[in-house]
Each structure stands twice: as C-alpha cells, then as structure tokens.
C-alpha positions, 0 to 999 in steps of 0.5 A: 500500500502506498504512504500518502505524502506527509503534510508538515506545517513549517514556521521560521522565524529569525530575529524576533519576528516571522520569516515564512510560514506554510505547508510542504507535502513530503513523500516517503523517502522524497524530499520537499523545498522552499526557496525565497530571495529579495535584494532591495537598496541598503538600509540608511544608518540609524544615527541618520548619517550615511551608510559605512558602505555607502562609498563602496559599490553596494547594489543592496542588501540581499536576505534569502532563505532555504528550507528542505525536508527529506523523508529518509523513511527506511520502510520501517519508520515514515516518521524520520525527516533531514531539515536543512535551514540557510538563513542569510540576511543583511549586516547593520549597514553602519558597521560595514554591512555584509550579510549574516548567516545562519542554518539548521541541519538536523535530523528528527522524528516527527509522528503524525501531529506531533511538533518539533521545534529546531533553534539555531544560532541569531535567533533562527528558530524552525518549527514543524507540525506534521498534520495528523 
C-alpha cells in the first residue's frame, strides 16, 4: 500500500519576528523545498548619517532563505525527516554591512501531529507540525 505524502506545517522565524510560514507535502523517502530571495537598496544608518558602505559599490542588501525536508523513511519508520535551514540576511549597514548567516541541519522524528521545534544560532528558530 502506498504512504500518502506527509503534510508538515513549517514556521521560521529569525530575529524576533516571522520569516515564512506554510505547508510542504513530503513523500516517503522524497524530499520537499522552499526557496525565497529579495535584494532591495541598503538600509540608511540609524544615527541618520550615511551608510559605512555607502562609498563602496553596494547594489543592496540581499536576505534569502532555504528550507528542505527529506523523508529518509527506511520502510520501517515514515516518521524520520533531514531539515536543512540557510538563513542569510543583511549586516547593520553602519558597521560595514555584509550579510549574516545562519542554518539548521538536523535530523528528527516527527509522528503524525506531533511538533518539533529546531533553534539555531541569531535567533533562527524552525518549527514543524506534521498534520495528523
């Protein structure tokens, strides 16, 4: 008999507020991914004088997200994912700019309906909810 696809619920945050939130529909021993990329014009300095990067040749601040879940089921178990995070963001344009980067690579069980929160570094914070 064919395992439906599960149904995992995803939330990420980061630095104290909400990234993406949505569902992803993983297949035994599949895999499931989201993907978002944004580059806008840098942010001014907060003391409202000029960026430190303002000199240099900066097109903007990028911020990008990667998320993938894989089912690696072993026939045995249809509860066991990889979850693999990258979280990149723009660095405080007032101390150089660049970009700061975080992420997730776990393993976890995760039973129909249970939830299962990953915290990583700067305030990455992953939370999954497998529908029943």
């Amino acid at each position: 008999m064919l395992t439906p696809p599960a149904v995992i619920a995803v939330e990420v945050s980061g630095a104290g507020q909400k990234v993406w939130a949505g569902s992803l529909r993983v297949g035994r021993r599949g895999n499931a991914s989201f993907n978002m990329n944004t580059t806008e014009a840098p942010e001014r300095c907060a003391t409202g004088g000029t960026s430190a990067v303002s000199g240099r040749n900066q097109s903007g601040s990028a911020f990008r997200l990667s998320l993938s879940l894989y089912n690696n089921g072993d026939g045995m178990r249809d509860d066991q994912f990889s979850v693999n995070t990258s979280w990149q963001r723009p660095g405080d344009p007032c101390d150089g700019g660049g970009a700061l980067s975080n992420g997730i690579d776990r393993s976890v069980i995760l039973p129909a309906g249970a939830t299962v929160v990953l915290k990583g570094d700067g305030g990455l914070t992953v939370r999954l909810t497998r529908s029943k």
